[in-house]
C-alpha positions in Angstrom: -70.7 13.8 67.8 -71.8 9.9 67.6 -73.4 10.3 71.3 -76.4 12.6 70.0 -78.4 10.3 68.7 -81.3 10.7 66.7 -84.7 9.0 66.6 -85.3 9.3 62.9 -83.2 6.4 60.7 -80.7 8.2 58.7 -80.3 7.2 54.9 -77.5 5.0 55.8 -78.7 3.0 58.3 -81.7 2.1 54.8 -78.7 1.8 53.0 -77.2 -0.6 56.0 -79.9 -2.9 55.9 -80.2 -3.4 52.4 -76.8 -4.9 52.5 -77.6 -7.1 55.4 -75.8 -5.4 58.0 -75.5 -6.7 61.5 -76.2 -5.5 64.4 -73.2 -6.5 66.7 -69.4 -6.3 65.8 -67.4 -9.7 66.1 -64.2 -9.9 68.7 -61.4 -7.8 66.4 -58.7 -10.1 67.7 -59.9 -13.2 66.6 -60.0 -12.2 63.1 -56.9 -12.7 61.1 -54.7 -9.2 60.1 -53.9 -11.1 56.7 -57.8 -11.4 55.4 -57.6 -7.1 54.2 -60.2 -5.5 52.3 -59.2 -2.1 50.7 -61.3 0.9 50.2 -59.8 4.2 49.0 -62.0 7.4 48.7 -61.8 9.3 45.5 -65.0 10.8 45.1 -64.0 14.3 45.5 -64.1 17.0 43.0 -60.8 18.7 44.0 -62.2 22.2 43.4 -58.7 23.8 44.3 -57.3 22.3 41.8 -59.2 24.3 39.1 -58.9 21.6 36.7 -61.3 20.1 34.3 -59.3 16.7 35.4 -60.5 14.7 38.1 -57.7 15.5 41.3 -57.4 11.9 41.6 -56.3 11.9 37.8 -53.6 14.3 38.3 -50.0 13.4 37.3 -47.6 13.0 40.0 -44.2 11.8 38.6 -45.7 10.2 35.8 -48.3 8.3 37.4 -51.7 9.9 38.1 -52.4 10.1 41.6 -54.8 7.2 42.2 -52.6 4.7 40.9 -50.2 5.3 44.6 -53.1 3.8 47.2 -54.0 1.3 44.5 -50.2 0.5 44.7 -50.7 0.6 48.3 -53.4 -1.9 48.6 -51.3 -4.3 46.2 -48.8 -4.1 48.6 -51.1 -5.1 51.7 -52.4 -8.2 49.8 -55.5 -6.4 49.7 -58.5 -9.9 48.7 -60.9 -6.5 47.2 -60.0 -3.2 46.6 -62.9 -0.7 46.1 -62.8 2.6 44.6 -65.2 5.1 46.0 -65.9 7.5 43.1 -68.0 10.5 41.9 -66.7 13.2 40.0 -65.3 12.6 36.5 -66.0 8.6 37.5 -66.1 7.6 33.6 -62.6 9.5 33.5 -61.3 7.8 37.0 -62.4 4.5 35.9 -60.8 4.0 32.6 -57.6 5.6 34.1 -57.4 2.8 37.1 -58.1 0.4 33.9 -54.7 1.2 32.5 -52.8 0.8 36.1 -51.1 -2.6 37.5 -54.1 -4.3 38.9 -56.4 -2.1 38.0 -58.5 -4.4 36.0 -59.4 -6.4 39.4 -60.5 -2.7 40.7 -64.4 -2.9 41.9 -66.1 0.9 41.9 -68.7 2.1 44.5 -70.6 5.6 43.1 -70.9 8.4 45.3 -73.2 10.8 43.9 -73.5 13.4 46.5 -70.9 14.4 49.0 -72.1 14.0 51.6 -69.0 13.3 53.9 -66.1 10.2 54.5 -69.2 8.2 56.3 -71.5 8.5 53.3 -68.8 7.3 51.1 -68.1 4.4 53.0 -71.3 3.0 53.3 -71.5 3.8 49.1 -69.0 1.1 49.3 -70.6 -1.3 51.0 -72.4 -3.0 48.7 -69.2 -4.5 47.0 -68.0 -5.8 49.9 -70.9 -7.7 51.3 -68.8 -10.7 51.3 -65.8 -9.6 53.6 -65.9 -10.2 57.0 -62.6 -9.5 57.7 -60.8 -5.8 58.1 -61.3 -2.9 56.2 -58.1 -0.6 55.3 -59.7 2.8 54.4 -57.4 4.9 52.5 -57.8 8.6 50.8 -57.1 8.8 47.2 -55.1 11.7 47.1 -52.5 11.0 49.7 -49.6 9.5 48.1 -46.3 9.4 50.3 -48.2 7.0 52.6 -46.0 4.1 52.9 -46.5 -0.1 53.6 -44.0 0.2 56.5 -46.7 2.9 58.4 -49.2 0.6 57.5 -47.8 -2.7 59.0 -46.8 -0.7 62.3 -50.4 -0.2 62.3 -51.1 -4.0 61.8 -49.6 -5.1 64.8 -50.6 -2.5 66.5 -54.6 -4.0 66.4 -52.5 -7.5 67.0 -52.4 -6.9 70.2 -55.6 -5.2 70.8 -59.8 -6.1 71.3 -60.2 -2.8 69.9 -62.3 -2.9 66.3 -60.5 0.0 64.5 -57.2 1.6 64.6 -55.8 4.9 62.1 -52.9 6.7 61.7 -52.1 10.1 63.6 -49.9 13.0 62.6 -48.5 16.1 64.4 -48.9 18.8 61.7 -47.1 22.1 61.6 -50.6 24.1 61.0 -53.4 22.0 63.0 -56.3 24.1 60.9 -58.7 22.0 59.4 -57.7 18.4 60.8 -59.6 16.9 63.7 -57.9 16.5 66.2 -57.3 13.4 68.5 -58.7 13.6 71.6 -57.0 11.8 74.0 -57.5 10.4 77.9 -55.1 8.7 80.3 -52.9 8.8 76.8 -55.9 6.7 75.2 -58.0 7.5 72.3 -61.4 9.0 73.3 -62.7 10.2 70.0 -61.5 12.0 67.1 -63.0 15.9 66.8 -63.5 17.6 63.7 -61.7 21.2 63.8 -64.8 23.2 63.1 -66.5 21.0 66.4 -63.6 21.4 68.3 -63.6 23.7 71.6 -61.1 26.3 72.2 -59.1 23.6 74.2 -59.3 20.7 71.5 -58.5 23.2 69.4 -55.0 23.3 71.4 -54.1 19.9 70.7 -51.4 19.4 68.2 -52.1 15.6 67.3 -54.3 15.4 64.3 -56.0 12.1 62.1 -54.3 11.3 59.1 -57.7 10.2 57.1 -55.6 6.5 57.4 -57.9 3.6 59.5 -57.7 -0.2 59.5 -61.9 -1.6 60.6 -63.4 -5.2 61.7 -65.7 -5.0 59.0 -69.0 -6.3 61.1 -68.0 -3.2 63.1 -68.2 -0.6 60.6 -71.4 -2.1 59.5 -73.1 -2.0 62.1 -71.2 1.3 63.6 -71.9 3.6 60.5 -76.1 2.9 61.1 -75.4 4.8 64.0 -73.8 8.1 62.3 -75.8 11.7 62.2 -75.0 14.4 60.5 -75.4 16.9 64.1 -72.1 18.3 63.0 -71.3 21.8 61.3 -71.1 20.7 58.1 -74.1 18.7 58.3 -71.7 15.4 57.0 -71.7 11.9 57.9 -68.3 11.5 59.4 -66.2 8.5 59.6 -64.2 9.8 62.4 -67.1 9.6 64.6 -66.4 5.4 64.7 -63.5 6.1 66.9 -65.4 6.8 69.9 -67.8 4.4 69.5 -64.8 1.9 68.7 -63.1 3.5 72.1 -66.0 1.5 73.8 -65.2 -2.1 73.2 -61.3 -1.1 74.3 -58.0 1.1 73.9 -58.1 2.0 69.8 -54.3 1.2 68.7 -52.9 4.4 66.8 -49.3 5.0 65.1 -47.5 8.4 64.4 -46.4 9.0 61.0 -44.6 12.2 59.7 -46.1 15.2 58.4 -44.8 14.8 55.0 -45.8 11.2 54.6 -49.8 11.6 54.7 -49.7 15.0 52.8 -52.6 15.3 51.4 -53.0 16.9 47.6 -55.6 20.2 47.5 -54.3 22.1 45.0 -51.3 22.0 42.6 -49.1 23.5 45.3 -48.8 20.6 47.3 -48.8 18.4 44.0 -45.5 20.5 43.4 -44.4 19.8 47.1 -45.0 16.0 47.5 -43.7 15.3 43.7 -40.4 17.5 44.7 -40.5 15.1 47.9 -40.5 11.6 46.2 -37.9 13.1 43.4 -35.3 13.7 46.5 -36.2 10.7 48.2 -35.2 8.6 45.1 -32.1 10.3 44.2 -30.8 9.9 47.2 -31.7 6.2 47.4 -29.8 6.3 44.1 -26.9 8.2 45.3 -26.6 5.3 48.2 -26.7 2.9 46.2 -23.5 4.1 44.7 -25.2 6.7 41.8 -23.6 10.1 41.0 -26.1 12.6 40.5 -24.8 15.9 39.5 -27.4 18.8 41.0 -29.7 16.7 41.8 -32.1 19.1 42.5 -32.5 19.4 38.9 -32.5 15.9 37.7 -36.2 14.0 37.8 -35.6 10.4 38.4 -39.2 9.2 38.4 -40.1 6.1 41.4 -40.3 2.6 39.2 -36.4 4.2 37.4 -33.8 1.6 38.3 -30.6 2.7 38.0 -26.9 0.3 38.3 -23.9 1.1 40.3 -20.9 3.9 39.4 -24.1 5.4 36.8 -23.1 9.6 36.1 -26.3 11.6 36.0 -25.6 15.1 34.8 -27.7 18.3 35.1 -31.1 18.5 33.9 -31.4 14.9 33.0 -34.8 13.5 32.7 -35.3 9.7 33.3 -39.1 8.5 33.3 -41.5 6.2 33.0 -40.5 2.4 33.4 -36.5 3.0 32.0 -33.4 0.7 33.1 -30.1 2.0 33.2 -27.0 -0.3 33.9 -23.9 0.1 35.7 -21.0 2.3 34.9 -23.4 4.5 31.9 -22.8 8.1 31.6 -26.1 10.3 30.8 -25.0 13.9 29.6 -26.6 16.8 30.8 -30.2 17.5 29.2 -30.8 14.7 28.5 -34.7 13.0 28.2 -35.3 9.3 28.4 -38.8 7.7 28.6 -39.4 3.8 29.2 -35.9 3.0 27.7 -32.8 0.5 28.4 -29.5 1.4 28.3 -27.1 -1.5 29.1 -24.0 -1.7 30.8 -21.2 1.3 29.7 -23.4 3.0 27.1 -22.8 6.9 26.9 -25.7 9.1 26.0 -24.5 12.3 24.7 -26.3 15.8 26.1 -29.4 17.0 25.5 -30.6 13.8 23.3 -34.2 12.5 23.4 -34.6 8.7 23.7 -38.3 7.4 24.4 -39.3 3.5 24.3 -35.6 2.1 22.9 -32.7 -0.4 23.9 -29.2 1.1 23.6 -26.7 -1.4 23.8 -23.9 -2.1 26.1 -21.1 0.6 25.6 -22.9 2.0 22.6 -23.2 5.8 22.2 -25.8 8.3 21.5 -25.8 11.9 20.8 -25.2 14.6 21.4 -28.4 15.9 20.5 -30.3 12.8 18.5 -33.5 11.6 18.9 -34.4 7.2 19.1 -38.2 7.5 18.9 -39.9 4.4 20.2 -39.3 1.0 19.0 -35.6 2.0 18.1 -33.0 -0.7 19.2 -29.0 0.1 18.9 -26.7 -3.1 19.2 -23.5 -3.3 21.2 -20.8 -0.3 20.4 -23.3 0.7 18.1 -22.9 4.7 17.5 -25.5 7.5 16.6 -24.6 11.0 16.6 -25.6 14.5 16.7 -28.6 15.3 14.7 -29.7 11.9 13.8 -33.3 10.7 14.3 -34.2 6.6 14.7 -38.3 5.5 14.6 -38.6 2.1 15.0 -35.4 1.1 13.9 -32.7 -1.9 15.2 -29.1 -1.1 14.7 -27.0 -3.6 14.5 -23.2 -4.1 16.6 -20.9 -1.6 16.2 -22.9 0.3 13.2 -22.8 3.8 12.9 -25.2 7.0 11.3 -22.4 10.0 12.7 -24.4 12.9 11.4 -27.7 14.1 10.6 -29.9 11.4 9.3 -33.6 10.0 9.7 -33.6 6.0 9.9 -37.3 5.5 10.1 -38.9 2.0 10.3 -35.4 0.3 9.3 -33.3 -3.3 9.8 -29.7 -2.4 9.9 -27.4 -5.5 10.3 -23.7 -5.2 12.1 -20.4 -3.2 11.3 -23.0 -1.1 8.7 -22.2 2.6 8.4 -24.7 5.5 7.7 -22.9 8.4 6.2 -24.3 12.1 6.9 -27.3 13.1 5.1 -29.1 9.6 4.1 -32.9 9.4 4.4 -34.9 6.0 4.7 -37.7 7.1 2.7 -40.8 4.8 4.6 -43.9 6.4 3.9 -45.3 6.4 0.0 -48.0 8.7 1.5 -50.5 6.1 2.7 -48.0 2.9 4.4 -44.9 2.7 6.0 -42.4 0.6 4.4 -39.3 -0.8 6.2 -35.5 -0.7 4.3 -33.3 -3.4 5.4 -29.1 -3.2 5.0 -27.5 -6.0 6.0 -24.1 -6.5 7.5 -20.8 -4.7 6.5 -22.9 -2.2 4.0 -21.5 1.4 3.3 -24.1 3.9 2.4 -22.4 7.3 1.5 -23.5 11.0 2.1 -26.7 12.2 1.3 -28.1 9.0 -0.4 -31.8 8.5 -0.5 -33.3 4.7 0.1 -37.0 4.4 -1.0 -38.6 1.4 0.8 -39.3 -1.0 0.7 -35.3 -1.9 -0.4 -32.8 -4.1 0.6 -29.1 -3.3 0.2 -27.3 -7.0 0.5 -24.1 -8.2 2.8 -21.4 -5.7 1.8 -23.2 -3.9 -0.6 -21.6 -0.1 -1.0 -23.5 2.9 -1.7 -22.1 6.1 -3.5 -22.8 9.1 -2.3 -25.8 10.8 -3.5 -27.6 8.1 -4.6 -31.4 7.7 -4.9 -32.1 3.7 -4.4 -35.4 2.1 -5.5 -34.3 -1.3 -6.2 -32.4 -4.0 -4.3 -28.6 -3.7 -4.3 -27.0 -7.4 -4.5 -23.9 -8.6 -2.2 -20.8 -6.5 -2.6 -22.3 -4.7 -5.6 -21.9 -0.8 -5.6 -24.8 1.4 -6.6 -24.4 4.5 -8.1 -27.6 6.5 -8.7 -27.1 10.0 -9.5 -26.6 12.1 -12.6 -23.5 11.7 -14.8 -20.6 14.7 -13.2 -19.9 16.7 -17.2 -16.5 19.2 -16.8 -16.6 21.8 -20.1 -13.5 23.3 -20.5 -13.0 27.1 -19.8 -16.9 27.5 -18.9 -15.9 28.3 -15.0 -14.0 31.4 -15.9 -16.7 32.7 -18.8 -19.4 32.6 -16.8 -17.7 34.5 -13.9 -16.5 37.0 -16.9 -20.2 37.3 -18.2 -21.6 37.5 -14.0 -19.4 40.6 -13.3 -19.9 42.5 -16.5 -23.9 42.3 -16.2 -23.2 42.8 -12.7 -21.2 46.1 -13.5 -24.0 47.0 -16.3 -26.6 47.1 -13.6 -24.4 48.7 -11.2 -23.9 51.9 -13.9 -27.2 52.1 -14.9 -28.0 53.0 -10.8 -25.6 55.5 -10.7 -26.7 57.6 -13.7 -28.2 61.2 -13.1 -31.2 60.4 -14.9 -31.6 57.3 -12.4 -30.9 59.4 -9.7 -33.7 61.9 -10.7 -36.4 58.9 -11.2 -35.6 57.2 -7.5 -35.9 60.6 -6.0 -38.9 62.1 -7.4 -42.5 62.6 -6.1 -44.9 60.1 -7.8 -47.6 62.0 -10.2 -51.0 62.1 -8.7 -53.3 60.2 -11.1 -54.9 62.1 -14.1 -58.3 63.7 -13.9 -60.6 62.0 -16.1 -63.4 60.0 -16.5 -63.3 56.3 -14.8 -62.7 53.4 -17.4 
């Protein structure tokens, strides 16, 4: 523990005084709860998760894990929020890059574990400017929530105490240290391999979760040793020093809310928690969700009122879905609107695309992103859209690819018709205005236009512009000859009788059955 001092100065206290630490803590209470400095610990390698992928990288509905404490800190008004990393760090950083905020992220290097005190001070350095407090947060616990944390604010309101965390009563107390308490205060916090057979007892256990004065933790983490069995500098070791200067404010959150993420396991567990937690937010909030034990609705999915969810369905990423919609079983949809009334039809695949209100899609089609159906607008089963806009109530019924295409109102797209975009080097776009007919199994090379009212025969192979209310034809000239039908089915069946005598013969009989003759003796050619 803290109280063992040694005479030798430890690596951090150099480190401390190269950041100009000093060497008395200010009065917690005078300092304002608003003025929040985040730092969030992401250094480890995650070993149980036998992944070449940094833990902290890990996907947890949608979002890789780092990107929920860095949600967190927004949330807190954090002024700086520091990232503590250390394995996979070129990985970690450009990922944080690509979150909300992430570009205001500052990054502290950890190069050898060396324990949760270590890290800290690793931090330091890019917070020599804050005097105010520090929330400390662990990168790999993402159910924690603002609510816990602003119980925990005014908690240190009302207390001369420099440092207050977050406690948890687990259901298996191995391997958390465990709060030791006094008169019901806070005396320290003792790591389970320290712990006696009695500490060992208590059931109250440090959720990794602490808000610090930061003059305080300068100046307390000079005073850290590693006399502990894993030879680490622990943070934990603060609170007893902090229980000095006056009763250190704690607050009880559940078990399931500071999970913590060692392995995919518990990535399965916490993600199954935060899909349940928003389908029944969505469910009171007047959503019907069919099973929804098998329906992934991810977090940042907003979804409107008298919405039916069927089985299996898959809604992700940043999608919108409006009021009274119906999604079919199977179905996948990724960063997509769907207005007000629209149907899409079972197991149809729909990633960044608009579908209009009362529009329908499916069963079974496929918008690829940048696809865009207008009001009542209709695509059906086995039709494919890439960064196409349909326009009001047009319609491609049946097995079609519209790739890179304009298609104006009241247009219809019979089965079978191919936009032809790519000339094997660029894409090319094909544009049909309003009120155009394009028939079965036509072919439109782009770049074409087919003009207002324009009608396409079926079968057709377009390669030029088609003027207003013109019809194309484009296809081979349809030649009837008289009687041919009925000689060529003659002809068929006689050759087809021919052969059919010819297999039956005794002499053929005799060649299909016999031995093969072994290859004549003689000298190689």
């Amino acid at each position: 523990m803290a109280g063992a001092a040694k005479e030798t100065a430890t690596p951090l206290e150099a480190a401390a005084v190269i950041v100009g630490v000093a060497q008395g803590g200010t009065q917690a209470k005078g300092i304002p709860m608003s003025r929040i400095a985040t730092l969030i610990l992401a250094a480890g390698q995650g070993t149980r998760m036998k992944s070449q992928l940094p833990k902290v990288l890990h996907p947890l509905c949608g979002a890789p894990l780092i990107a929920y404490p860095l949600q967190l800190a927004a949330q807190m008004k954090s002024e700086t929020t520091v990232l503590v990393v250390g394995h996979g760090r070129d990985a970690v950083q450009r990922a944080v890059a690509q979150c909300p905020g992430g570009d205001r992220v500052r990054f502290a290097v950890q190069t050898e574990q060396r324990g949760t005190g270590h890290a800290v001070m690793c931090a330091l350095p890019a917070l020599k400017e804050h005097d105010g407090w520090m929330l400390i947060l662990s990168g790999d616990v993402p159910l924690l929530t603002h609510r816990t944390l602003q119980r925990l604010q005014r908690q240190m309101q009302g207390s001369t105490a420099p440092l207050g965390f977050v406690t948890f009563v687990p259901g298996n107390s191995a391997g958390y240290g465990r709060v030791v308490r006094e008169n019901d205060e806070v005396r320290a916090i003792v790591e389970h391999r320290d712990c006696t057979p009695k500490q060992r007892a208590i059931k109250e256990a440090n959720a990794g979760t602490y808000l610090i004065e930061a003059a305080f933790l300068r100046s307390a983490l000079k005073k850290l040793r590693q006399d502990n069995a894993q030879n680490e500098f622990f943070l934990t070791d603060l609170v007893a020093m902090a229980a000095q200067r006056g009763a250190v404010p704690t607050v009880q959150a559940d078990e399931a809310e500071v999970h913590g993420i060692n392995d995919r396991v518990d990535l399965a567990q916490v993600e199954r928690v935060l899909l349940s937690q928003k389908a029944q937010t969505l469910m009171r909030n007047g959503v019907t969700l069919h099973d929804p034990d098998t329906i992934c609705i991810h977090p940042a999915v907003s979804v409107g009122p008298d919405t039916d969810i069927g089985r299996g369905v898959h809604i992700t990423g940043q999608s919108r879905i409006g009021a009274g919609c119906h999604i079919e079983p199977g179905v996948l949809l990724h960063d997509t609107v769907v207005a007000d009334g629209a149907r899409v039809r079972a197991y149809s695949v729909i990633e960044g695309s608009h579908i209009g209100a009362g529009a329908q899609v499916g069963p079974m089609a496929r918008l690829r992103p940048g696809s865009r159906l207008g009001d009542n607008a209709h695509v059906g089963n086995w039709v494919e859209l890439k960064n196409t806009v349909m326009g009001d109530n047009s319609k491609a019924s049946h097995l079609a690819y519209l790739g890179d295409g304009d298609i104006g109102d009241n247009a219809n797209i019979g089965a079978g018709v191919i936009f032809c975009n790519y000339d094997g080097y660029l894409k090319h776009r094909t544009t049909i205005e309003e009120d155009v007919f394009v028939g079965s199994d036509c072919q439109l090379i782009a770049p074409v236009t087919l003009h207002r009212g324009a009608y396409i025969a079926s079968g057709a192979t377009v390669t030029h512009d088609v003027p207003e209310d013109a019809m194309a034809i484009a296809r081979a000239r349809q030649v009837n000859r008289a009687d041919m039908g009925r000689l060529f089915r003659e002809r068929q069946a006689a050759e087809k009788a021919l052969r059919a005598a010819a297999n039956e013969s005794p002499k053929a009989r005799r060649k299909s059955t016999a031995r093969p003759k072994p290859p004549a003796k003689g000298k190689p050619r």
